[in-house]
Gaussian input, Z-matrix of N, CA and C with variables (Angstrom, degrees):
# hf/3-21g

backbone

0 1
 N
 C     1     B1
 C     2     B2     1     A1
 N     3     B3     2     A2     1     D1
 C     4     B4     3     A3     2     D2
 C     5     B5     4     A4     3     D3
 N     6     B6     5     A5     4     D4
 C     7     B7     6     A6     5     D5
 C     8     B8     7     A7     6     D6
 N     9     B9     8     A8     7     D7
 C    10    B10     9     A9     8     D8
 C    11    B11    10    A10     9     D9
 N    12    B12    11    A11    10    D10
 C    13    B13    12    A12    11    D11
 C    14    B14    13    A13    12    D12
 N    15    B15    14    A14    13    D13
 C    16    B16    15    A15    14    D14
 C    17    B17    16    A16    15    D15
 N    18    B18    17    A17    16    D16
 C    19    B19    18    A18    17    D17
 C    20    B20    19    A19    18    D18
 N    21    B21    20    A20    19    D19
 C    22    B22    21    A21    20    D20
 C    23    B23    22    A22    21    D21
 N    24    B24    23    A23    22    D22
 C    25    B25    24    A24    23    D23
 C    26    B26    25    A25    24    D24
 N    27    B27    26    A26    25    D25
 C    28    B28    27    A27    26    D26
 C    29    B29    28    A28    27    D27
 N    30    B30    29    A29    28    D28
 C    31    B31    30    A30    29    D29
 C    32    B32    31    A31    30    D30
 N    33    B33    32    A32    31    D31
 C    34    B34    33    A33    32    D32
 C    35    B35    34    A34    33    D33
 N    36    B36    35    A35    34    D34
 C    37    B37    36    A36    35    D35
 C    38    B38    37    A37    36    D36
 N    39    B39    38    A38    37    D37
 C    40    B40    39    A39    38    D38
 C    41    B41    40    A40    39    D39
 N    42    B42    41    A41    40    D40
 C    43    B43    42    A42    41    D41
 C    44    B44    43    A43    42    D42
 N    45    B45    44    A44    43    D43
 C    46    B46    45    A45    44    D44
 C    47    B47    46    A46    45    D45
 N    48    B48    47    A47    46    D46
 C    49    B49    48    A48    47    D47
 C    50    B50    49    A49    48    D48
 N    51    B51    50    A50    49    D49
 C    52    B52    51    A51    50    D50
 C    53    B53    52    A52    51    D51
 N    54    B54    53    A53    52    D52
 C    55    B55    54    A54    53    D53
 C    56    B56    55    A55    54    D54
 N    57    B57    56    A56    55    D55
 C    58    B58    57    A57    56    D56
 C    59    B59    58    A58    57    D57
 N    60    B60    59    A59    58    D58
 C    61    B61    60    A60    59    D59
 C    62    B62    61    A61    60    D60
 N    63    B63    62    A62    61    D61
 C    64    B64    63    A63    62    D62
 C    65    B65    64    A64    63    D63
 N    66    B66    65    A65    64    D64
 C    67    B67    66    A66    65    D65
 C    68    B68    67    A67    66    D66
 N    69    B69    68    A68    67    D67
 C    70    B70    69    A69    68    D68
 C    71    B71    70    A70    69    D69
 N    72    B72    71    A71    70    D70
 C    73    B73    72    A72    71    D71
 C    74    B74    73    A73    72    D72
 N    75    B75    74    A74    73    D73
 C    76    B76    75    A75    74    D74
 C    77    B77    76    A76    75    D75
 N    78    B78    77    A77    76    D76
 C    79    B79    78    A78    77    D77
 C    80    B80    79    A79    78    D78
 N    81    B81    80    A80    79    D79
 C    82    B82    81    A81    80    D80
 C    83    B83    82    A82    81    D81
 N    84    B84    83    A83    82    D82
 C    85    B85    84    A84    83    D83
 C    86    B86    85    A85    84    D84
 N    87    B87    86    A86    85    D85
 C    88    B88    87    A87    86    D86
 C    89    B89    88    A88    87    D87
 N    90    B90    89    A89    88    D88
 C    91    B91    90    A90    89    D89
 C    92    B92    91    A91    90    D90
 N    93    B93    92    A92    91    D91
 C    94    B94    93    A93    92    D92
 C    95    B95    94    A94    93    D93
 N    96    B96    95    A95    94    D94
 C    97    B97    96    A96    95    D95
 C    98    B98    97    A97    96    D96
 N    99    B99    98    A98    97    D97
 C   100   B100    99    A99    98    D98
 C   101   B101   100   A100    99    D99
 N   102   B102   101   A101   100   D100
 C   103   B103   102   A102   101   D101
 C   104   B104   103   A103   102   D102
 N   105   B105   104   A104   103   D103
 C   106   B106   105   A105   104   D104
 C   107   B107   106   A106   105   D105
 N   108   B108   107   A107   106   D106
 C   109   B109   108   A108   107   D107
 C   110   B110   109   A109   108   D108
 N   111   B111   110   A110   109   D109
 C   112   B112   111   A111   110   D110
 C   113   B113   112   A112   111   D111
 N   114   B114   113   A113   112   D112
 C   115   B115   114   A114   113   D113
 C   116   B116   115   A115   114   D114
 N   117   B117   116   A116   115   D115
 C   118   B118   117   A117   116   D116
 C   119   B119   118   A118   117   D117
 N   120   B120   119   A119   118   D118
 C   121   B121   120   A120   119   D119
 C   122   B122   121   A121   120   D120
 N   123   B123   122   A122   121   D121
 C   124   B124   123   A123   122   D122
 C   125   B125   124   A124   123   D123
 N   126   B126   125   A125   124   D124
 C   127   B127   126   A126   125   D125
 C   128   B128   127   A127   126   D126
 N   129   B129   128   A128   127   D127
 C   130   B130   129   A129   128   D128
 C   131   B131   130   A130   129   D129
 N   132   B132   131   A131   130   D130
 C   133   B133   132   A132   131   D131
 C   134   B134   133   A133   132   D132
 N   135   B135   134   A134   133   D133
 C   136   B136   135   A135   134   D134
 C   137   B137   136   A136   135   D135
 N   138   B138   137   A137   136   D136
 C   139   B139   138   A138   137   D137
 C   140   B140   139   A139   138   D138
 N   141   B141   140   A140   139   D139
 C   142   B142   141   A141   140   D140
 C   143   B143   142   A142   141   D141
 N   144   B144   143   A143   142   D142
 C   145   B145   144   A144   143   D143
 C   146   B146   145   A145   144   D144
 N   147   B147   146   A146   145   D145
 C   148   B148   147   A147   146   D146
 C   149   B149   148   A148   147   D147
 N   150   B150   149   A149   148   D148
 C   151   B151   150   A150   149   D149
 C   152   B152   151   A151   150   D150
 N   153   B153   152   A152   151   D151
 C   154   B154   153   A153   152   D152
 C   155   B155   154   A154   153   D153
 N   156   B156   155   A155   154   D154
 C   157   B157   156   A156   155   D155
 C   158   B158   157   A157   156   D156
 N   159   B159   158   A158   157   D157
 C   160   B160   159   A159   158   D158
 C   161   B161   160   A160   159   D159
 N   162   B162   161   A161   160   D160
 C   163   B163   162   A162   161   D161
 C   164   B164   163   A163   162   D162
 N   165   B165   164   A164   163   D163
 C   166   B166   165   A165   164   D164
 C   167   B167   166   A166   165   D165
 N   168   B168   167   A167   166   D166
 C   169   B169   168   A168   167   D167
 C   170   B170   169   A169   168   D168
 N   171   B171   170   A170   169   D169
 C   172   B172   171   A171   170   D170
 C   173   B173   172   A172   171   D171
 N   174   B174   173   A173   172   D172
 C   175   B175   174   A174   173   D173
 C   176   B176   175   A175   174   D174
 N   177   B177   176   A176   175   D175
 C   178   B178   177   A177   176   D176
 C   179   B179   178   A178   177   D177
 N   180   B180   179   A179   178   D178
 C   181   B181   180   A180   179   D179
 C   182   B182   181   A181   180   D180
 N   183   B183   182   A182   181   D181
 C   184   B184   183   A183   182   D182
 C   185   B185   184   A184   183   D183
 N   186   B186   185   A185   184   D184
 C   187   B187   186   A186   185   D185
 C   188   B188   187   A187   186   D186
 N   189   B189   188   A188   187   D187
 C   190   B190   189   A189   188   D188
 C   191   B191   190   A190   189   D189
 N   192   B192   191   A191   190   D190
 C   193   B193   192   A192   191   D191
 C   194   B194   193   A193   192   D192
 N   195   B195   194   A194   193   D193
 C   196   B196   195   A195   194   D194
 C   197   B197   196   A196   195   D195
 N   198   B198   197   A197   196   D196
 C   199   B199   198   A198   197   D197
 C   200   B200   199   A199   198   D198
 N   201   B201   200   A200   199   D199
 C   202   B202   201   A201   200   D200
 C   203   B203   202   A202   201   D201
 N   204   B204   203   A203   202   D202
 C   205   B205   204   A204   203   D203
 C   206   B206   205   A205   204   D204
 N   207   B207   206   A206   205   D205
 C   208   B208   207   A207   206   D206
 C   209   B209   208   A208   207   D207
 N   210   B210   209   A209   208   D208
 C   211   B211   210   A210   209   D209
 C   212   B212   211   A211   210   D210
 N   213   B213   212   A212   211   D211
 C   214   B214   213   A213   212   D212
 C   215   B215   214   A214   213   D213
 N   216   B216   215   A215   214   D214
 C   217   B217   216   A216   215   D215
 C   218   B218   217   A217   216   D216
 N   219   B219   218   A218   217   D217
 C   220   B220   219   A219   218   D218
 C   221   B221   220   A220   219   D219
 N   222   B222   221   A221   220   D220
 C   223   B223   222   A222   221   D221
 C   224   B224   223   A223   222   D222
 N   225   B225   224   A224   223   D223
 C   226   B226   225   A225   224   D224
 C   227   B227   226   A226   225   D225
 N   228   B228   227   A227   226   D226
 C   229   B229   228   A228   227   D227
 C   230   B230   229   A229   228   D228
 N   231   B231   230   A230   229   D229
 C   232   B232   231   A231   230   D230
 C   233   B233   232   A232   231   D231
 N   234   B234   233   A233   232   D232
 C   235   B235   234   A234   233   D233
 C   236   B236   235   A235   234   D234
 N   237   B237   236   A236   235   D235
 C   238   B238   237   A237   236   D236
 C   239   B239   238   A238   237   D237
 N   240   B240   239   A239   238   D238
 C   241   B241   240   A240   239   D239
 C   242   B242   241   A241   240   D240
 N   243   B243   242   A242   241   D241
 C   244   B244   243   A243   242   D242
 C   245   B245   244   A244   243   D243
 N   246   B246   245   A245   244   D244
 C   247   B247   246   A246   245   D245
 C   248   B248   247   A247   246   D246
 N   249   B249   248   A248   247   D247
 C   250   B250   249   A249   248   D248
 C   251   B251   250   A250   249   D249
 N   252   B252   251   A251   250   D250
 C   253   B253   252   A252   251   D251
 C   254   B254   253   A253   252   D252
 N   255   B255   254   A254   253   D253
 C   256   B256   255   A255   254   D254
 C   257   B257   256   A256   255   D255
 N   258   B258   257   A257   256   D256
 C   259   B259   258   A258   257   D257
 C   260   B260   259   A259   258   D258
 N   261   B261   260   A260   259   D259
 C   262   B262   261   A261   260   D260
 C   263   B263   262   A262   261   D261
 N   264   B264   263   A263   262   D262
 C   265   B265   264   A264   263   D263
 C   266   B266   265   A265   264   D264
 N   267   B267   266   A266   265   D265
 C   268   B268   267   A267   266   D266
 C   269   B269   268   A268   267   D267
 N   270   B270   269   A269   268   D268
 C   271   B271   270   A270   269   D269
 C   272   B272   271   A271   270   D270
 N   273   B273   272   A272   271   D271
 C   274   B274   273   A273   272   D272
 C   275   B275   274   A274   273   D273
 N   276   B276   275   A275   274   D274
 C   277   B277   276   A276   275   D275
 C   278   B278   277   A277   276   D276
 N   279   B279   278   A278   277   D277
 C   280   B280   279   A279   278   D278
 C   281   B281   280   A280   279   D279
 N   282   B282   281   A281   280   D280
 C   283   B283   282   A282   281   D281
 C   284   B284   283   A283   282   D282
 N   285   B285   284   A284   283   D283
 C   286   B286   285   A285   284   D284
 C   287   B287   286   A286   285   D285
 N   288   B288   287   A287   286   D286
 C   289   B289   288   A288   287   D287
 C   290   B290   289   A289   288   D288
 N   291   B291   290   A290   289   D289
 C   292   B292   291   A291   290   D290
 C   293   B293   292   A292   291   D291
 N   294   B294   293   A293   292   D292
 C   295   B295   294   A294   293   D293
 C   296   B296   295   A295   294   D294
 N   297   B297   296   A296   295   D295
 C   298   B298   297   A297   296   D296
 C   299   B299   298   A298   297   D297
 N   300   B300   299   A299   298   D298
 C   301   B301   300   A300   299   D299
 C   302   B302   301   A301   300   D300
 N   303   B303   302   A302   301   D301
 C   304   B304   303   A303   302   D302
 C   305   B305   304   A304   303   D303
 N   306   B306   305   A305   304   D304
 C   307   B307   306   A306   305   D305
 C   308   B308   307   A307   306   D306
 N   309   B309   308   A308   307   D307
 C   310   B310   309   A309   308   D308
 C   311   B311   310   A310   309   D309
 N   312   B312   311   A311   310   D310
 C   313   B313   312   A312   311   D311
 C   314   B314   313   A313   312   D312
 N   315   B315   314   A314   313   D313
 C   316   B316   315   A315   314   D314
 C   317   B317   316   A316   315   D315
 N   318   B318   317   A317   316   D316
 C   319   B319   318   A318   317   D317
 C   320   B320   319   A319   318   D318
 N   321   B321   320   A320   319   D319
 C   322   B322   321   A321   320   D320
 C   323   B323   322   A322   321   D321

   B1=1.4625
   B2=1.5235
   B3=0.8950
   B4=1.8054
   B5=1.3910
   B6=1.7399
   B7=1.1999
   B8=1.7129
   B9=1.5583
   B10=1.2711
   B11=1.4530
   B12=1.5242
   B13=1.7228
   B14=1.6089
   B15=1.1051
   B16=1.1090
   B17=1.7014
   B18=1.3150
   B19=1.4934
   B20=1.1031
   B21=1.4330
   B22=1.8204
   B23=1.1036
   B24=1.1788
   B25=1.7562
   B26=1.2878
   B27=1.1858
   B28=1.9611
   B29=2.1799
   B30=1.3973
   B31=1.9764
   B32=1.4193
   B33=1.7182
   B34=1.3884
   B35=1.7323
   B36=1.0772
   B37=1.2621
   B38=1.4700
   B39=1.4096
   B40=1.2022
   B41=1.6635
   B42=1.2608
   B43=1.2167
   B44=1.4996
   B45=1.5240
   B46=1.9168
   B47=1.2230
   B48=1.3276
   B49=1.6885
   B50=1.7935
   B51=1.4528
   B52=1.3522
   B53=1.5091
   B54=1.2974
   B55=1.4051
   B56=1.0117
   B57=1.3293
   B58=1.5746
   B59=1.4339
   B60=1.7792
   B61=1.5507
   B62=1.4002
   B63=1.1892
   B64=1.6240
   B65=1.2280
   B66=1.5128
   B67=2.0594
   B68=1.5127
   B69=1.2572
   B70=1.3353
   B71=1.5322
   B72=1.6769
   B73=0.9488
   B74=1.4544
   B75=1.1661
   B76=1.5874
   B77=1.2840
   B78=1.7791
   B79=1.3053
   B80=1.8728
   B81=1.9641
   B82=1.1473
   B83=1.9208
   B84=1.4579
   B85=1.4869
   B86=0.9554
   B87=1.7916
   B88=1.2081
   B89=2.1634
   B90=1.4222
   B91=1.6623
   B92=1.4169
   B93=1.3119
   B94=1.5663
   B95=1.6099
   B96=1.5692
   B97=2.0570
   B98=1.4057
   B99=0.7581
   B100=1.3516
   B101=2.0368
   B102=1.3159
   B103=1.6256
   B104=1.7680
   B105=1.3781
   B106=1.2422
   B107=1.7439
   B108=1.3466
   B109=1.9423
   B110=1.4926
   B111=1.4091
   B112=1.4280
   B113=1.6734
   B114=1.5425
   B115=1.4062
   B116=1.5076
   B117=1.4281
   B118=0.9973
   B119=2.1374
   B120=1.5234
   B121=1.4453
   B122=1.9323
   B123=1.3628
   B124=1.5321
   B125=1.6206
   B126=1.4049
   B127=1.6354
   B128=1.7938
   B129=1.5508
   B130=0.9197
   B131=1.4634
   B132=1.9474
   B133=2.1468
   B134=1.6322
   B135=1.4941
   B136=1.3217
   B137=1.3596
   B138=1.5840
   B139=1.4398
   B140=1.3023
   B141=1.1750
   B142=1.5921
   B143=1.6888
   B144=1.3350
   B145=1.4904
   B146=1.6302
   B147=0.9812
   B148=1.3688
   B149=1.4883
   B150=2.1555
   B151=1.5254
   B152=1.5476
   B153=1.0694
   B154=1.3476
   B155=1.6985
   B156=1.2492
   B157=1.8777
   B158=1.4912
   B159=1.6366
   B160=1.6679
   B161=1.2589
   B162=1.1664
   B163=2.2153
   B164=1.7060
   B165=1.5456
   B166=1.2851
   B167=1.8518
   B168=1.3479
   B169=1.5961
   B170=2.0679
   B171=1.4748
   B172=1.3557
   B173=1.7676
   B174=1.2515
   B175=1.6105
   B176=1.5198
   B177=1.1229
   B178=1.5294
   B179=1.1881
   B180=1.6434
   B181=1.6153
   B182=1.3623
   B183=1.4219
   B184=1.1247
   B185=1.4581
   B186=1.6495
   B187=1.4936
   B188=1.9936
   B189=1.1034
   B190=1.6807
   B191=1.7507
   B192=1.4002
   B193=1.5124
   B194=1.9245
   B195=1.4258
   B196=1.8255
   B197=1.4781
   B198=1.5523
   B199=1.6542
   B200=1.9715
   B201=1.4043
   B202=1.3224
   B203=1.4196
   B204=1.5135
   B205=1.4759
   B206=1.1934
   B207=1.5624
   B208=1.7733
   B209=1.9256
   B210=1.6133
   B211=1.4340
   B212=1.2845
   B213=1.4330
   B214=1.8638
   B215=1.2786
   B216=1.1992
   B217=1.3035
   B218=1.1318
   B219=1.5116
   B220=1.6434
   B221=1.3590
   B222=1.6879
   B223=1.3548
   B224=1.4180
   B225=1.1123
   B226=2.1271
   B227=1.7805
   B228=1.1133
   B229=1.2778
   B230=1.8171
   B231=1.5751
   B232=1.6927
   B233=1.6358
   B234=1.6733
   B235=1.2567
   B236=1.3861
   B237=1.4781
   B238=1.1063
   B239=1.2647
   B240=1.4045
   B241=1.4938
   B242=2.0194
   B243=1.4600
   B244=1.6907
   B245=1.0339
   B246=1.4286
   B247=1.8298
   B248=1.7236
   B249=1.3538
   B250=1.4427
   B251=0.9972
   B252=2.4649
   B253=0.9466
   B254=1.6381
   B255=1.4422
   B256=1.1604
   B257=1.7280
   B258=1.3730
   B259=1.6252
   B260=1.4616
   B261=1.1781
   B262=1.6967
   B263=1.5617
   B264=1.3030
   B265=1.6529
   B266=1.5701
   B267=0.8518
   B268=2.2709
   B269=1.0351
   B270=1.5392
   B271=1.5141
   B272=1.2864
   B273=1.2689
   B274=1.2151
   B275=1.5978
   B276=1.2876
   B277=1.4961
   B278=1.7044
   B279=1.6543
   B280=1.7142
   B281=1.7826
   B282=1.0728
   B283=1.5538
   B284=1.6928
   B285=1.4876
   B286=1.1847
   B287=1.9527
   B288=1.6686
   B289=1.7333
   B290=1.5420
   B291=1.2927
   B292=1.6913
   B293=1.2992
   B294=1.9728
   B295=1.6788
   B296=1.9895
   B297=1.3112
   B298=1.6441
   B299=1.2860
   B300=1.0765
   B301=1.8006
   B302=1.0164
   B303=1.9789
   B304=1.0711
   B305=1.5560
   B306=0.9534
   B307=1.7962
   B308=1.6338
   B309=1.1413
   B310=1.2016
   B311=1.6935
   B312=1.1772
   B313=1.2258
   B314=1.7724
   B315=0.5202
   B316=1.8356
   B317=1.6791
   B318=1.2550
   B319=1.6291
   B320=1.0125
   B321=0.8943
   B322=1.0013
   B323=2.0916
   A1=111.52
   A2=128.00
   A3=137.73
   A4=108.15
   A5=110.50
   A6=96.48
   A7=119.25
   A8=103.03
   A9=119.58
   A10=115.71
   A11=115.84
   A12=125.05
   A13=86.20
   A14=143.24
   A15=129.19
   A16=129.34
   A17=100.10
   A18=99.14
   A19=118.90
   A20=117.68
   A21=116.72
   A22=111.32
   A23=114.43
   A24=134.43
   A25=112.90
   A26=79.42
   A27=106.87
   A28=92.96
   A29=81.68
   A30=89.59
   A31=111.46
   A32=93.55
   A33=136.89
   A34=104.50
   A35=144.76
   A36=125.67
   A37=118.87
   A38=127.61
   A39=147.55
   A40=125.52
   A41=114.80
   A42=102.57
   A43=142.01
   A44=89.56
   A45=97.54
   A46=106.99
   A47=138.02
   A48=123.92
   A49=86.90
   A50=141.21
   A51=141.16
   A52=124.48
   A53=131.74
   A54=120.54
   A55=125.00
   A56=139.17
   A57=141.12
   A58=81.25
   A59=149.28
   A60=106.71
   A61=99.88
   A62=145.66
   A63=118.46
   A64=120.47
   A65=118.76
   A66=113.13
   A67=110.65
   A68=123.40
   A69=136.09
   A70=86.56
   A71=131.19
   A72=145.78
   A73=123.05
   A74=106.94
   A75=128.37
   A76=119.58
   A77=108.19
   A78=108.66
   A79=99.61
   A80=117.58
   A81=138.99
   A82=80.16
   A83=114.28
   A84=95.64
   A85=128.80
   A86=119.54
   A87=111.83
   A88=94.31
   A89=100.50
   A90=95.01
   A91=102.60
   A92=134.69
   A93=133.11
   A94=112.34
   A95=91.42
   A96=91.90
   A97=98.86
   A98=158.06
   A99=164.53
   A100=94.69
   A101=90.82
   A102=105.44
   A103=103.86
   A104=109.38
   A105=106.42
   A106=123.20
   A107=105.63
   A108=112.84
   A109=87.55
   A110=108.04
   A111=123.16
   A112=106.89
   A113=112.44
   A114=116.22
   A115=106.39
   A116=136.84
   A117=142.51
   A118=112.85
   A119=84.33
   A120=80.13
   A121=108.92
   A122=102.00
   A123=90.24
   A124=108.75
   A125=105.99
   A126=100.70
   A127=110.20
   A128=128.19
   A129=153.94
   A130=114.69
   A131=81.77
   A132=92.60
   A133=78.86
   A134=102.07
   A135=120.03
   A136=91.13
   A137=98.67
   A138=119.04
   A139=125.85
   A140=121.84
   A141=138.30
   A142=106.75
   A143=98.68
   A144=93.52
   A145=132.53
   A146=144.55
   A147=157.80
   A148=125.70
   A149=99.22
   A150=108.28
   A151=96.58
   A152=116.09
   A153=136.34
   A154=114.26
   A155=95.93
   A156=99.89
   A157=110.60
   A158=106.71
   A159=107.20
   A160=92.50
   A161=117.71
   A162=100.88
   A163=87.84
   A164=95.74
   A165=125.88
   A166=111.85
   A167=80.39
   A168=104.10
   A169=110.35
   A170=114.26
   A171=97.52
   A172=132.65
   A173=104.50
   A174=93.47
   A175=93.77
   A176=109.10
   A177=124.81
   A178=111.82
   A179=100.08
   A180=123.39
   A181=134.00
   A182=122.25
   A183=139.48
   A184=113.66
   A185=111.05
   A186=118.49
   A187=97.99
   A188=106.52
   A189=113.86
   A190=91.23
   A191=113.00
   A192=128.14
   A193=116.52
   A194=79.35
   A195=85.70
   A196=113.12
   A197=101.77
   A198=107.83
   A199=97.77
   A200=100.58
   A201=110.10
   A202=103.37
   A203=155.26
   A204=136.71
   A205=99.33
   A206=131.25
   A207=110.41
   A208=99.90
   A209=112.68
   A210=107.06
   A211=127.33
   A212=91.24
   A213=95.12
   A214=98.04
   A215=113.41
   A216=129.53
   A217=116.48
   A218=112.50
   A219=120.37
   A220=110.77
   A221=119.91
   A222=100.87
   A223=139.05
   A224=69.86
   A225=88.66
   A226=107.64
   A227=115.15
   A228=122.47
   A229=113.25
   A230=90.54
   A231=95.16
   A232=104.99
   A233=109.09
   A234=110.43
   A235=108.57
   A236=129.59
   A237=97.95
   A238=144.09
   A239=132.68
   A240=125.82
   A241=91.21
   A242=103.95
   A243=100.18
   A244=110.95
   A245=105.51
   A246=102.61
   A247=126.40
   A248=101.55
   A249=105.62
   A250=145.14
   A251=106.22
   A252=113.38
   A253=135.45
   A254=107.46
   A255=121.92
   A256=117.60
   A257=103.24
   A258=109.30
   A259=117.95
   A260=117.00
   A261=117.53
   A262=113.27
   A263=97.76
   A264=97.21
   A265=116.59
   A266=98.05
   A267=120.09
   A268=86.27
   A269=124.32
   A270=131.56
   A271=105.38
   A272=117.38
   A273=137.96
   A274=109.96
   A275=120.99
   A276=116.09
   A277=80.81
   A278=115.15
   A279=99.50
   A280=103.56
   A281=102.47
   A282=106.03
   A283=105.46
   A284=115.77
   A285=119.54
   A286=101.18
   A287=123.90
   A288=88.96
   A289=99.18
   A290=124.16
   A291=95.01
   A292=149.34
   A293=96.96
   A294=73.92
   A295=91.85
   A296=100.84
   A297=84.86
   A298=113.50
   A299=116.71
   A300=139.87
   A301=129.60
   A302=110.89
   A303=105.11
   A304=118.75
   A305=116.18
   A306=118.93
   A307=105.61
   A308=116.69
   A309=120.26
   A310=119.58
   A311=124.23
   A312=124.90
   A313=100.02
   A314=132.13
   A315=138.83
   A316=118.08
   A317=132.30
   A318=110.03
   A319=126.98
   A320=136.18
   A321=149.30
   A322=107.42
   D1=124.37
   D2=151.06
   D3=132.84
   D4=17.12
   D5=-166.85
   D6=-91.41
   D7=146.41
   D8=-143.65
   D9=-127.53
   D10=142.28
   D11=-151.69
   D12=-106.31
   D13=135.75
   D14=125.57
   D15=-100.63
   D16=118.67
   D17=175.95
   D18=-108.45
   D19=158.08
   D20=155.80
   D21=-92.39
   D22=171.50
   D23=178.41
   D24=-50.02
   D25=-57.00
   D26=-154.92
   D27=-80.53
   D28=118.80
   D29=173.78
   D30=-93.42
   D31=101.59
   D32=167.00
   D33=-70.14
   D34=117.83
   D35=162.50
   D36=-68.63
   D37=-34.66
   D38=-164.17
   D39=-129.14
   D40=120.65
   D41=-173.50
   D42=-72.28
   D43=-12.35
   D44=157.34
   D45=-94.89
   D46=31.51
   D47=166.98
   D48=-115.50
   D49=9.50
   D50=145.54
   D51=-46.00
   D52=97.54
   D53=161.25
   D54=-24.36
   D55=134.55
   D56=-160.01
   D57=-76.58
   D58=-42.38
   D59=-168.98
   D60=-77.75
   D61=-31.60
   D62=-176.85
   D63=-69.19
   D64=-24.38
   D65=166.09
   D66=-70.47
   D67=-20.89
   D68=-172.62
   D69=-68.87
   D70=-75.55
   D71=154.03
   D72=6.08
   D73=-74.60
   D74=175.83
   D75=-51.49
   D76=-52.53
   D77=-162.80
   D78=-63.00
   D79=-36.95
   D80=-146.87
   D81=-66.19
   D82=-44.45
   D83=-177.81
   D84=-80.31
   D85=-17.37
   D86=-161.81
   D87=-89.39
   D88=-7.97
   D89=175.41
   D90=-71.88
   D91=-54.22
   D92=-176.75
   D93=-40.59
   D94=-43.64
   D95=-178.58
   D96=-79.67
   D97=-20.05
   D98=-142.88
   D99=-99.35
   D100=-72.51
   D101=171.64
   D102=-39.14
   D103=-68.69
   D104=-174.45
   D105=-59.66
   D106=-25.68
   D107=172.97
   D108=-46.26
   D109=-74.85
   D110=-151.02
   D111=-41.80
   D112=-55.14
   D113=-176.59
   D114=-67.00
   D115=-18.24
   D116=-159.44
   D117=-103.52
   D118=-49.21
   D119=179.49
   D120=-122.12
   D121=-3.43
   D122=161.40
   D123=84.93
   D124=4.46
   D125=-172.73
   D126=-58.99
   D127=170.56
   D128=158.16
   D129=-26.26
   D130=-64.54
   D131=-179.22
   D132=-152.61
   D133=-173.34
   D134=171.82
   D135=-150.77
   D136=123.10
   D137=161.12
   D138=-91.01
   D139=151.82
   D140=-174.03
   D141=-115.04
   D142=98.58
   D143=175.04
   D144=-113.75
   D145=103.51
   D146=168.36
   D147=-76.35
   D148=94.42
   D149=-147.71
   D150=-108.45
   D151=-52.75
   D152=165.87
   D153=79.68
   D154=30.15
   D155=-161.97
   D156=-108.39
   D157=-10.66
   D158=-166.02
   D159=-97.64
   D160=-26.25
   D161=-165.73
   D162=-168.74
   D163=130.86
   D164=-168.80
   D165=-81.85
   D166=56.53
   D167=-173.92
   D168=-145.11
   D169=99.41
   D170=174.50
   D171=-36.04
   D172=134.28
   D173=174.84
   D174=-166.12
   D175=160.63
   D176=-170.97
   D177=-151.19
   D178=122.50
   D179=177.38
   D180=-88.61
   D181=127.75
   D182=-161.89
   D183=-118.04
   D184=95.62
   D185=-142.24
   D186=-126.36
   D187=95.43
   D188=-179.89
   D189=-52.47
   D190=126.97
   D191=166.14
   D192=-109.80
   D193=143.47
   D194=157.25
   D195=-127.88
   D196=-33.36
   D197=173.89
   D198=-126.04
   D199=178.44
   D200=172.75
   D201=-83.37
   D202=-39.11
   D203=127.94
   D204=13.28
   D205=-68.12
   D206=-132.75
   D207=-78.06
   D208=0.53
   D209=179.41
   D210=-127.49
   D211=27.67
   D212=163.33
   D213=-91.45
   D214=126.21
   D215=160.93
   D216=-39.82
   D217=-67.66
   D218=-174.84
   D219=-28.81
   D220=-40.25
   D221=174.50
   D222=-109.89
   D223=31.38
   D224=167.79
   D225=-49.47
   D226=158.92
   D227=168.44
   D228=-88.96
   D229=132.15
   D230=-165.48
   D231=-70.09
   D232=-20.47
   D233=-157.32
   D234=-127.45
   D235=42.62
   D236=-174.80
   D237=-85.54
   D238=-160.37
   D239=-148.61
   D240=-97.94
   D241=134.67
   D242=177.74
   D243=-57.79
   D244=-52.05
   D245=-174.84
   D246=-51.62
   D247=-48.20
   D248=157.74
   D249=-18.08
   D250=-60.75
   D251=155.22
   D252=-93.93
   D253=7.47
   D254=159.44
   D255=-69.81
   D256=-32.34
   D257=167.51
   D258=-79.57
   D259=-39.79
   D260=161.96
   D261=-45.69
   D262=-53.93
   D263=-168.00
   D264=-68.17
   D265=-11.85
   D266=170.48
   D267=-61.01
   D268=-74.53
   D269=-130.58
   D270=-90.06
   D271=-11.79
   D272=176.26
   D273=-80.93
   D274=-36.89
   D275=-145.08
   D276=-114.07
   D277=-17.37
   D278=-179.63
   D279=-78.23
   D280=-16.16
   D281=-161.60
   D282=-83.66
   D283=-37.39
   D284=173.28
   D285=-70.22
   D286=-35.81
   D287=-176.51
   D288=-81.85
   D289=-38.11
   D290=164.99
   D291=-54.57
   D292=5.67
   D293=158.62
   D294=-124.89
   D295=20.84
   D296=147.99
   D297=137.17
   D298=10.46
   D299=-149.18
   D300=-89.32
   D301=-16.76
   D302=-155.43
   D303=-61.54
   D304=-12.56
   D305=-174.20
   D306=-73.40
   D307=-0.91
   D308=179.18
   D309=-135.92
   D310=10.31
   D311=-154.99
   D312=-123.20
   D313=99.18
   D314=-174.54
   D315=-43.52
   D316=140.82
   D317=165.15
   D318=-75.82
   D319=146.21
   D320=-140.72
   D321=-75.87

């Protein structure tokens, strides 16, 4: 649960054709969600992954771990349940204004 896309605006195909301030950028958000998985869902670690193979658009994943299993993609669920991730994204989005976010964190 909490796992998280970060994209930029601007369609990068590749993540070394990124200006070092927008990866600088990226990584700075994908550490805050990262912070918040952890307080939120308690994983092991949270990995940061940069795959770039599904859509010719940079983006970087922010994947709460307990084992290396929890980040192969391949076995993500094709279908999952909305509510589920409608409940992740709660627990997700309370955890980011508690640690300070709200100026940046959307309602829900």
């Amino acid at each position: 649960p909490g796992h998280t896309l970060v994209v930029p605006v601007d369609e990068i195909d590749h993540w070394t054709d990124c200006p070092p301030e927008l990866l600088a950028h990226l990584i700075g958000v994908a550490r805050e969600i990262g912070r918040a998985q952890h307080a939120a869902f308690a994983p092991r670690r949270v990995a940061l992954l940069v795959v770039g193979d599904e859509v010719p658009h940079t983006h970087l994943h922010v994947v709460g771990m307990d084992t290396l299993a929890d980040i192969d993609l391949s076995l993500a669920d094709p279908a999952p349940d909305p509510a589920a991730l409608d409940a992740a994204a709660e627990t997700l989005r309370a955890a980011l204004l508690d640690l300070g976010h709200a100026d940046r964190v959307p309602a829900g």
